[in-house]
C-alpha positions in Angstrom: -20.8 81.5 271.7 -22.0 81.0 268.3 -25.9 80.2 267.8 -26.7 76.4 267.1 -28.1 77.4 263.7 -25.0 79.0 262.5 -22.6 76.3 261.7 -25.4 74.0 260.2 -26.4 77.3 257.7 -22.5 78.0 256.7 -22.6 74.3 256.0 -25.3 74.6 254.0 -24.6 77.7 251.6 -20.8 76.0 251.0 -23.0 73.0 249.8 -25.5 74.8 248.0 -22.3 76.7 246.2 -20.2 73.6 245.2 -23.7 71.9 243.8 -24.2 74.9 242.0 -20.4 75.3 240.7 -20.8 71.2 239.7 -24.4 71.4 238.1 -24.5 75.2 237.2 -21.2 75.8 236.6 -21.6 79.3 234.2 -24.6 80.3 236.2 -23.1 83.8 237.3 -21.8 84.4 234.0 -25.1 83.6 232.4 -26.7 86.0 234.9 -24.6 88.6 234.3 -24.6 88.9 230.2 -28.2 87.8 230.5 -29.0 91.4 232.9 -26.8 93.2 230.8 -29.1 92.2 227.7 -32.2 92.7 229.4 -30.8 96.3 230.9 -30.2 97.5 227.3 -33.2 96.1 226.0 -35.2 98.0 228.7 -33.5 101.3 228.1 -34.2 101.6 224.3 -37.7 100.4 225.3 -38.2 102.8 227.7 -36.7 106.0 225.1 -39.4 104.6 223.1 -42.2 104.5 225.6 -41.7 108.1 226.3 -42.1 109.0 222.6 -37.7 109.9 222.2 -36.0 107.6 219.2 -32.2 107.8 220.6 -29.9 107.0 217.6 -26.1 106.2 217.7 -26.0 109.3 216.3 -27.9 111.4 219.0 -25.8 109.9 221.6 -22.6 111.5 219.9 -24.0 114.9 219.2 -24.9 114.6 223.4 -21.4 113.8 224.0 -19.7 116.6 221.7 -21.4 118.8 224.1 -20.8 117.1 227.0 -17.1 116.1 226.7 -16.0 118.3 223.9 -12.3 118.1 224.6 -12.1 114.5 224.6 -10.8 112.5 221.8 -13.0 110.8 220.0 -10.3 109.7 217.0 -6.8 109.2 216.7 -5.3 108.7 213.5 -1.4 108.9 212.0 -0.9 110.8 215.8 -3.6 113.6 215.4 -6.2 113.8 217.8 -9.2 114.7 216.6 -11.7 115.5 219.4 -15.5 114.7 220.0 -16.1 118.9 219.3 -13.5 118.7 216.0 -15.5 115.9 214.8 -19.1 117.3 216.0 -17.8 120.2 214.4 -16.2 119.2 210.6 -19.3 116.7 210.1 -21.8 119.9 210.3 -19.5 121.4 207.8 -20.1 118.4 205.7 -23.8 118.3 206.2 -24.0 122.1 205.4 -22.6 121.4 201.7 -24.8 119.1 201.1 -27.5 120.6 202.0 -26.4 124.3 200.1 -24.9 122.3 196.9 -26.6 119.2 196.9 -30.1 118.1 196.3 -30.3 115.9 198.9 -33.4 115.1 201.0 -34.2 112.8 204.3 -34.0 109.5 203.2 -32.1 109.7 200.3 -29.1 107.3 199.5 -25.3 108.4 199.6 -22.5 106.0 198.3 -19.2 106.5 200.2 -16.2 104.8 198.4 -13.5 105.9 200.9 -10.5 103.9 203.2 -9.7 104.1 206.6 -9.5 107.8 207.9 -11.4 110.3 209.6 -13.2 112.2 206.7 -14.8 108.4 206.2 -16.4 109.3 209.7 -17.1 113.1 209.2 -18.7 112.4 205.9 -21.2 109.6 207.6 -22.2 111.7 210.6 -22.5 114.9 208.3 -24.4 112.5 206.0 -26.5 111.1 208.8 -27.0 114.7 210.2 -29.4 114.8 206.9 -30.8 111.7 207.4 -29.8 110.3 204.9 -28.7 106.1 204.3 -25.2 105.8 203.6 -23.7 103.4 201.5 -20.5 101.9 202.4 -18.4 100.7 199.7 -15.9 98.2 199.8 -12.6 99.5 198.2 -11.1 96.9 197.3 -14.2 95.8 195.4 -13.3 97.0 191.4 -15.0 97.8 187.9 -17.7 95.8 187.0 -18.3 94.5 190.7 -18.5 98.1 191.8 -20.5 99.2 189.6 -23.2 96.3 190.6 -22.6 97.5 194.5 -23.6 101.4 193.3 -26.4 100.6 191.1 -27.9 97.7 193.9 -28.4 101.0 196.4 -29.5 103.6 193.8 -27.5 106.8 195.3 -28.1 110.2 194.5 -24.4 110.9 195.2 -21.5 109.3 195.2 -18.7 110.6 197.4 -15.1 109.4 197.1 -11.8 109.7 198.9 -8.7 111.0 197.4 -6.5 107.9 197.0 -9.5 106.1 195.2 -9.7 108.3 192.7 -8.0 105.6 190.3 -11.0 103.4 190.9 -13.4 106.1 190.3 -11.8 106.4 187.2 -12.3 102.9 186.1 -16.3 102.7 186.4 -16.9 106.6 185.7 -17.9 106.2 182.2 -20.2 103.6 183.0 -21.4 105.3 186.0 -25.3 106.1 186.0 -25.8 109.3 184.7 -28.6 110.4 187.5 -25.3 109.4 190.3 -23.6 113.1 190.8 -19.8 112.1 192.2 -18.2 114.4 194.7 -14.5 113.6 195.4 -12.4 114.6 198.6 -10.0 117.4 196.8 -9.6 121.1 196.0 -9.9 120.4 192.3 -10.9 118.1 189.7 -9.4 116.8 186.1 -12.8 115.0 186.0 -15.5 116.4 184.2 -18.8 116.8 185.8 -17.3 115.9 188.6 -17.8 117.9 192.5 -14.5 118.9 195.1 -15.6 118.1 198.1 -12.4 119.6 200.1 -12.6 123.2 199.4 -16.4 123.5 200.0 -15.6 122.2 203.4 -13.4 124.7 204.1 -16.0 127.4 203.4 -18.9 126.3 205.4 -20.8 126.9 208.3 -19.8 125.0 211.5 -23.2 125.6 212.7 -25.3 122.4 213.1 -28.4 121.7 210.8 -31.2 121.9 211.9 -32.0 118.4 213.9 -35.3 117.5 212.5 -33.4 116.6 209.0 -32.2 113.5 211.4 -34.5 113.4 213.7 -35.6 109.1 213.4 -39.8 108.8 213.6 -39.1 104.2 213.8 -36.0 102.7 214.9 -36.8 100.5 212.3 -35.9 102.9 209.7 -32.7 102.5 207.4 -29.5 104.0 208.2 -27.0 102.5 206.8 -26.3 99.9 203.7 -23.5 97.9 204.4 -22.4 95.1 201.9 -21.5 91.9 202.6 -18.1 90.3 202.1 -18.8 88.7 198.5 -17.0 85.1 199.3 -19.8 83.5 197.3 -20.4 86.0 194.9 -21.3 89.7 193.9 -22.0 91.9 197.3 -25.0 92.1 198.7 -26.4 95.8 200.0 -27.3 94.7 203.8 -30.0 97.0 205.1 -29.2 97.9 208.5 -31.7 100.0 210.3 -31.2 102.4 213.6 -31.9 99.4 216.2 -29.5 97.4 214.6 -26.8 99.8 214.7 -27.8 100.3 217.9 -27.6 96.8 218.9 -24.1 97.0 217.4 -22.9 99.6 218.9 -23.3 98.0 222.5 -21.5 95.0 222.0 -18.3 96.3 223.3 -20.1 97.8 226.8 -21.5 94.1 227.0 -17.8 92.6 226.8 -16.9 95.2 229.5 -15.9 98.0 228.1 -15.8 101.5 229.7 -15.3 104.9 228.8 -12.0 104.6 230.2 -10.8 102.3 227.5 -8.7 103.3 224.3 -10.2 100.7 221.1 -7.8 100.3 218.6 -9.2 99.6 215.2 -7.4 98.7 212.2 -10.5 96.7 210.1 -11.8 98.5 207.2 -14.4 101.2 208.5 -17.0 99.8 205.3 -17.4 96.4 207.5 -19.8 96.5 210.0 -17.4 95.3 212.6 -15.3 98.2 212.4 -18.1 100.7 212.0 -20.6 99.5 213.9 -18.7 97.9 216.9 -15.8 99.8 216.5 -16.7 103.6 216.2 -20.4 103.0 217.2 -18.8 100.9 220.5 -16.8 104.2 221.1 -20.0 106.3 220.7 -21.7 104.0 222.8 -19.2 104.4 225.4 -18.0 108.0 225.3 -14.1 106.2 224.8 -11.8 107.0 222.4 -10.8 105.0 219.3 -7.4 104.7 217.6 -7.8 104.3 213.4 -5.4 102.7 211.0 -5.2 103.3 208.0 -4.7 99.6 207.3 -3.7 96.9 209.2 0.1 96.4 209.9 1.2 92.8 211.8 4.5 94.5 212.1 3.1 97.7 213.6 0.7 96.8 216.0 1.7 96.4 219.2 4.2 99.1 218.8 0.9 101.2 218.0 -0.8 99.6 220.9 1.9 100.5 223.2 2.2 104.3 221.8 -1.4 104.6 222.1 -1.9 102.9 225.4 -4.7 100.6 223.8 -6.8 98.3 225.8 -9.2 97.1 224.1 -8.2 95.5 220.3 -10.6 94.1 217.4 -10.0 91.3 215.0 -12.0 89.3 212.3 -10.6 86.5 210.4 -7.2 85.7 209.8 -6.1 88.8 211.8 -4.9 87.2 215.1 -2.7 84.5 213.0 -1.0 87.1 211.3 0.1 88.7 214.7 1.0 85.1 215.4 2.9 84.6 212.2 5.1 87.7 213.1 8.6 86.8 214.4 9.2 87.0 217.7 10.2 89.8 219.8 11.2 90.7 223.7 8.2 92.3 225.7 5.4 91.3 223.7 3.3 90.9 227.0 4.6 94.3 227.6 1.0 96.1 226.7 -2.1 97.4 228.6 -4.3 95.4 226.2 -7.1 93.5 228.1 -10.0 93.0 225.7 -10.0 91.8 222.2 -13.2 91.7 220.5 -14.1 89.6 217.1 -14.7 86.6 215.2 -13.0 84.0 213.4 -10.2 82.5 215.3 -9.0 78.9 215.1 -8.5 77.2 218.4 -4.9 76.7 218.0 -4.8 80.5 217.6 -6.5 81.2 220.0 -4.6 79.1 222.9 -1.0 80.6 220.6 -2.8 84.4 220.9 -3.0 83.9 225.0 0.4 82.3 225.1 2.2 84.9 223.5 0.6 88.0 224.1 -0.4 87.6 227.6 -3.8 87.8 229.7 -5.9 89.4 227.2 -9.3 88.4 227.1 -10.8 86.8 224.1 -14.4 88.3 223.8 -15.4 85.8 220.7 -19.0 86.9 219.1 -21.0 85.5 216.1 -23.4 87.4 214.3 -23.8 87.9 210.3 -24.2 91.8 208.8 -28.0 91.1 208.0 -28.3 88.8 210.5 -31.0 89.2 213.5 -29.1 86.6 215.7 -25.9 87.0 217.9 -24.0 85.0 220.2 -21.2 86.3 222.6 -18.3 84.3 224.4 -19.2 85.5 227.7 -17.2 82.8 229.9 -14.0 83.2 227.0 -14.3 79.2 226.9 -11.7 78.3 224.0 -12.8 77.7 220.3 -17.1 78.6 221.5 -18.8 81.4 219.5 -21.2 81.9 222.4 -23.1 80.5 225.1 -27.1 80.0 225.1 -29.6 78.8 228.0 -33.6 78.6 228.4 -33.9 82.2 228.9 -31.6 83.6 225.8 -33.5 81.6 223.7 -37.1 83.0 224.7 -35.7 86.7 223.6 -33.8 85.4 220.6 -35.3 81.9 219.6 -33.2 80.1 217.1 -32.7 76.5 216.1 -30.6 74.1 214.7 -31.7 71.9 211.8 -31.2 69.0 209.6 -29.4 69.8 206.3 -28.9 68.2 202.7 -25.8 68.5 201.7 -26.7 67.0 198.0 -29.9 68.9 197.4 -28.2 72.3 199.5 -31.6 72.4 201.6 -32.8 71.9 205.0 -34.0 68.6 205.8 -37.8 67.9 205.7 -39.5 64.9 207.1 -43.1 63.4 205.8 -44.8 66.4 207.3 -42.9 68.8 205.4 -41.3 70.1 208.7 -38.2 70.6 209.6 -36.2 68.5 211.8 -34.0 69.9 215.0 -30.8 68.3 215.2 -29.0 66.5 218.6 -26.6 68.0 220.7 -23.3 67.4 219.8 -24.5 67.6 215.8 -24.1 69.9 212.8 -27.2 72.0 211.9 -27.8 75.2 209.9 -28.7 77.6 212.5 -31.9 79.7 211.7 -33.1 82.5 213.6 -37.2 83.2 213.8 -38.1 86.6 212.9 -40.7 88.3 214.4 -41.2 91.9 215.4 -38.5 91.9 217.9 -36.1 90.4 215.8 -36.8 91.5 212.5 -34.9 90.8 209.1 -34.4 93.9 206.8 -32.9 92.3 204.0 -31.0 93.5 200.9 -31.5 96.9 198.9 -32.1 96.4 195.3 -32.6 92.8 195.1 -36.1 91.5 196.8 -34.8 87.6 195.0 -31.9 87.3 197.4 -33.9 88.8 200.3 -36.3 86.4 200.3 -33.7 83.5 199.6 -32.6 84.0 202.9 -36.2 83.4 204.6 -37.3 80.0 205.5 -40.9 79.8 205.6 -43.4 76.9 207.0 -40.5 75.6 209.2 -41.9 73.7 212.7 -45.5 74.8 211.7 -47.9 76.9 209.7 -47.3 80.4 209.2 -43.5 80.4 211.1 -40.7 82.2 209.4 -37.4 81.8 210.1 -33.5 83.5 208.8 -31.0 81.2 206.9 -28.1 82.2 208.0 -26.1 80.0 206.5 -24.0 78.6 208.7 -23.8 75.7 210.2 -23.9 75.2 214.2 -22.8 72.8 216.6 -24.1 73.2 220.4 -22.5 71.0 223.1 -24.0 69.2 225.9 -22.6 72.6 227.9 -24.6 74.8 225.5 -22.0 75.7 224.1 -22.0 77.0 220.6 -19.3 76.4 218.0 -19.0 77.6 214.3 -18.7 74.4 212.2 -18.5 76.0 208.5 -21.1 77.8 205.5 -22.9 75.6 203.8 -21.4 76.7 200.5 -18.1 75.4 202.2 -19.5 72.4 203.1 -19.3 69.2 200.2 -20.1 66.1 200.1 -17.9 63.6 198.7 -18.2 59.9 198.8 -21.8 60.2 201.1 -20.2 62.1 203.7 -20.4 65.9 204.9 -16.6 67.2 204.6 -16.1 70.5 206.7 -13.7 72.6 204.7 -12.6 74.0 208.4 -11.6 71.0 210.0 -9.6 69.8 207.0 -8.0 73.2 206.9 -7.6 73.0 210.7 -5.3 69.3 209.9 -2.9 70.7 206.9 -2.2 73.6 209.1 -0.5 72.0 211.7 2.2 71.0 209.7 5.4 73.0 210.0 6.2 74.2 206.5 2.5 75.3 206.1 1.6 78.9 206.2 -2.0 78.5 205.4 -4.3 76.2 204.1 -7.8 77.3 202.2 -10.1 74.0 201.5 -13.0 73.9 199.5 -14.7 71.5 197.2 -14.4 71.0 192.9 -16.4 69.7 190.9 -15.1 66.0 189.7 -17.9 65.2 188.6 -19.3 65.5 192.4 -17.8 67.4 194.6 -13.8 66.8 195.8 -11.6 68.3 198.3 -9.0 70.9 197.3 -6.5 73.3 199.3 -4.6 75.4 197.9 -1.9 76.0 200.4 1.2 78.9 201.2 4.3 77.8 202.4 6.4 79.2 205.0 9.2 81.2 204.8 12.5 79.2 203.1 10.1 76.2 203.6 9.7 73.5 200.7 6.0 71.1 200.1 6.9 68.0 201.8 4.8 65.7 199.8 5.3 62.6 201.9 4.6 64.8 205.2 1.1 65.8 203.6 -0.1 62.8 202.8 0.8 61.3 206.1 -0.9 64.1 207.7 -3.6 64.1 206.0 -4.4 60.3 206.2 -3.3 60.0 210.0 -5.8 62.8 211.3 -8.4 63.1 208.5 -10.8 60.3 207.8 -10.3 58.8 204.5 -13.3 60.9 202.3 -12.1 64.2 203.8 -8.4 64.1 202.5 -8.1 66.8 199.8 -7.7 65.7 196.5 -5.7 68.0 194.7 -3.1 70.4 196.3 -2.9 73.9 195.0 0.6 75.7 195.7 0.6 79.6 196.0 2.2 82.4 196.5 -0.7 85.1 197.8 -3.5 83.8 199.8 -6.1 85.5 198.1 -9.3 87.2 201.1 -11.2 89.4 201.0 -11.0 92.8 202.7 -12.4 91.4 206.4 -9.4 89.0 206.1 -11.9 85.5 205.1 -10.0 83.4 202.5 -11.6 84.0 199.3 -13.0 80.7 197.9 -15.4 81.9 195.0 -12.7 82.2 192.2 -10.5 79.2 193.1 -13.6 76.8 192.9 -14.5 78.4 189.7 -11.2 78.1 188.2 -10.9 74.0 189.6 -7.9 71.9 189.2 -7.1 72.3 185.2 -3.5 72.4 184.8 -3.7 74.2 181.8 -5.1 77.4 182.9 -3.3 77.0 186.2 0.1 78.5 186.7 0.8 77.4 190.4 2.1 74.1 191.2 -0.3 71.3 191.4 -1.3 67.4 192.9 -3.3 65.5 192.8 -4.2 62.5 195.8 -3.0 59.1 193.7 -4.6 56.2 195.9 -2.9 53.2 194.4 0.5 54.8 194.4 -0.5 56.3 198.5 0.6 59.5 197.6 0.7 63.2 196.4 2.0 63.5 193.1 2.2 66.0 190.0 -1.1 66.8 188.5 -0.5 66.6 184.8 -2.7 67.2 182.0 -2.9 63.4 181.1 -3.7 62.6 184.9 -6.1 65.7 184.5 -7.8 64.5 181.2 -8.0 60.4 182.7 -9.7 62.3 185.8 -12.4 63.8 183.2 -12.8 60.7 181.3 -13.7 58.3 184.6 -9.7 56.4 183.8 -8.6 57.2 186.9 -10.3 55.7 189.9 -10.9 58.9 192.8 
């Protein structure tokens, strides 16, 4: 016979567990990202407490010694272990330091694509201690040359298939830069080999006070940003942050089990930083491509036995996109790390592809904030309660779309916005969550602090981007404030509109963005399907139905090519700049034509009566 007491306490912990699953639903969830934070936090604090600075680099030279035969990278089907890795990066660091003139500290620009010299030639670098540079390749000429001269290198390392680039800004190349290139032999005057030095050195390890870290806080790395709104930026990213990087896949749930499969260019910090620092961070291995391949990539995730997948962007649509094939849930894939995907691709992604989990995070290059989809609630960035917010306080705030600044009140303060509104999110920065800024350029560092915020003395990061948090906590990415117009009084979100056009059949892909009129009016520029035609009609009743009436784009751009940048964002910088002129446009234009309630041919008469006021917008 049961106790008296037994029944009435069983009745009581079912109650206490359905209040809690109806109040606090995510309250496990939050517990258990929120421990995970605090356990990481704890052991860097404690490394530091007992006077050892553990790098992401440390904790790989442990590893070679620890798992030597494991492999570390995979790439075109050769494994490359932890040891062969360990091993070809001290032959790297031993050139430099017999050849070169290197020192601790110094800067090295590395202009290379996706393959495993890119690696050996970072940790061999970082074995010196000195900040690497990591170019964009895609980035050309006089753009390039601003991204080498904003980080002031003493050397300039480049790959062997960008040697054509190289040749483009050599002549205009500081003369102080000495360039090394990943060959035997040169046609370049005054120019180093790389290869054949390799070959010839020492795989003995240098000695480990050349990397040895005296502040976390130090530099390590410069990594640019995208460029969507302009020339690069050189990020400065410090040990803690690459630290902070490198852990995001173990708080997703990653082991050392898993196999990461990364195809994002290794010069982007998700790739670098998540990716091969993730790996480090683990003790996994990591598959690397060349370049990314929608055809390819499950067939390489299936070779490779891949678990765990990353993606930025664009990148899950374009595995959408691909035509369909038998099996496709046939993969061990179970985690897929990034940022950047629409709802509708996401619930398509899950649909298709199986039970993989979407681990959705938000967090800029430079940025001292992040937010991870813990719960992998559909469309959320993250997830943020009391107790996130007292280790990473942020807010949302008031912005003015007109004058592009935050919103002040009488008091000159800014003003927190409701739940369930857009607001630039801002970040405080303090000494635990510090902002490093930008190499070369102390202007657009301090553009991106907001000072005197809620009170005397505060200091805040911009990021940027504007924020919407839910009644749920939830957060959600609602669009850059440079994406962002205003047209006819009213904030139009170049996302949302984007979001609309897209859902019609015949459209591949819609990029939205606001022209000057004079003011500021919605354009797309839009790629068709495959054997699909612009169904004029179909737009405008799209666009009309689901849009309200100041957010329907103005003007239509037709084209081919989808222009993005190399993290697969649409590029947005040179198609506002060029406008809607149809005389220095080639593609196809149309322009919105209210009294006729419908798309039609953008001439340059209609152009010109635009201009002149004639026609009524």
């Amino acid at each position: 016979m049961l106790p008296s007491w037994v029944p009435g306490a069983a009745a009581g912990i079912v109650s206490l567990h359905l209040l809690q699953k109806l109040l606090f639903p995510y309250f496990w969830d939050d517990l258990r990202y929120l421990l995970k934070v605090l356990m990481y936090g704890l052991r860097v604090e404690m490394y530091r407490l007992q006077g050892k600075i553990v790098t992401v680099l440390d904790k790989f030279v442990k590893l070679a010694e620890k798992q030597p035969h494991k492999p570390f990278l995979i790439y075109e089907g050769k494994v490359h272990t932890y040891q062969d890795v360990d091993r070809r990066s001290n032959r790297i660091a031993q050139v430099f330091l017999r050849h070169g003139t290197l020192k601790k500290g110094d800067t090295v620009a590395l202009l290379m694509g996706n393959e495993p010299d890119f690696i050996h030639v970072w940790f061999g670098l970082a074995k010196l201690g000195c900040v690497v540079a990591f170019l964009n390749f895609n980035v050309r000429s006089r753009s390039l040359l601003h991204c080498v001269s904003s980080c002031e290198p003493k050397i300039l390392v480049v790959g062997a298939d960008l040697l054509g680039t190289l040749e483009e800004i050599l002549p205009n190349l500081q003369k102080d830069v000495s360039v090394w290139i990943m060959t035997k032999d040169s046609s370049f005057p005054s120019v180093h080999t790389l290869l054949d030095k390799i070959e010839s050195a020492s795989e003995d390890p240098v000695p480990v006070n050349h990397r040895s870290a005296n502040n976390l806080k130090s530099s390590v790395l410069y990594i640019f940003t995208s460029g969507t709104t302009g020339l690069p930026k050189a990020a400065v990213i410090s040990h803690i942050q690459v630290l902070k990087g490198a852990a995001g896949l173990w708080a997703f749930g990653a082991t050392a089990e898993d196999i990461i499969y990364i195809t994002l260019p290794l010069y982007h910090s998700a790739a670098s930083l998540l990716g091969i620092g993730g790996c480090v961070e683990l003790g996994a291995t990591c598959v690397l491509k060349k370049k990314f391949s929608a055809s390819q990539f499950w067939s390489d995730c299936k070779k490779y036995n891949v678990t765990v997948i990353q993606y930025i962007g664009e990148l899950c649509r374009y595995l959408c996109s691909q035509p369909l094939k038998e099996g496709e849930k046939n993969h061990k894939v179970r985690l897929a790390v990034g940022n950047g995907v629409r709802n509708d691709v996401w619930r398509e992604f899950l649909d298709r592809f199986g039970a993989v989990k979407i681990c959705e995070f938000y967090g800029a290059t430079e940025g001292n904030i992040c937010f991870m989809n813990h719960t992998g609630k559909i469309g959320s960035v993250g997830r943020t309660n009391f107790f996130y917010k007292l280790f990473f306080p942020f807010d949302l705030i008031k912005y003015d779309f007109q004058k592009d600044e935050p919103i002040r009140n009488k008091h000159g303060w800014c003003e927190k916005v409701k739940k369930g509104e857009a607001g630039l999110l801002i970040s405080k920065v303090n000494a635990k969550n510090p902002f490093f800024g930008y190499a070369g350029n102390k202007r657009h560092t301090e553009k991106k602090l907001l000072c005197e915020v809620f009170k005397k003395g505060d200091l805040y990061f911009n990021t940027g981007d504007l924020m919407v948090q839910d009644h749920e906590n939830f957060l959600y990415f609602w669009d850059r404030i440079g994406d962002t117009f205003r047209w006819k009084g009213e904030n139009v979100a170049t996302t949302e509109v984007s979001d609309v056009i897209v859902m019609l059949d015949f459209i591949q892909e819609a990029n939205v963005y606001g022209v000057s009129v004079p003011g500021k009016a919605g354009m797309a520029s839009l790629i068709l399907k495959q054997s699909t035609s612009l169904d004029l009609e179909q737009m405008y009743k799209q666009v009309v139905t689901y849009l309200p009436s100041y957010a329907c784009p103005l003007f239509l751009r037709v084209q081919e090519k989808m222009e993005m940048t190399g993290t697969f964002k649409q590029q947005k910088f040179r198609l506002v700049d060029e406008g809607f002129n149809p005389s220095t446009i080639t593609d196809p234009l149309y322009f919105l034509d209210s009294s006729k309630k419908a798309y039609v041919l953008l001439t340059k008469e209609v152009h010109e009566m635009i201009l002149s006021g004639k026609m009524k917008l």
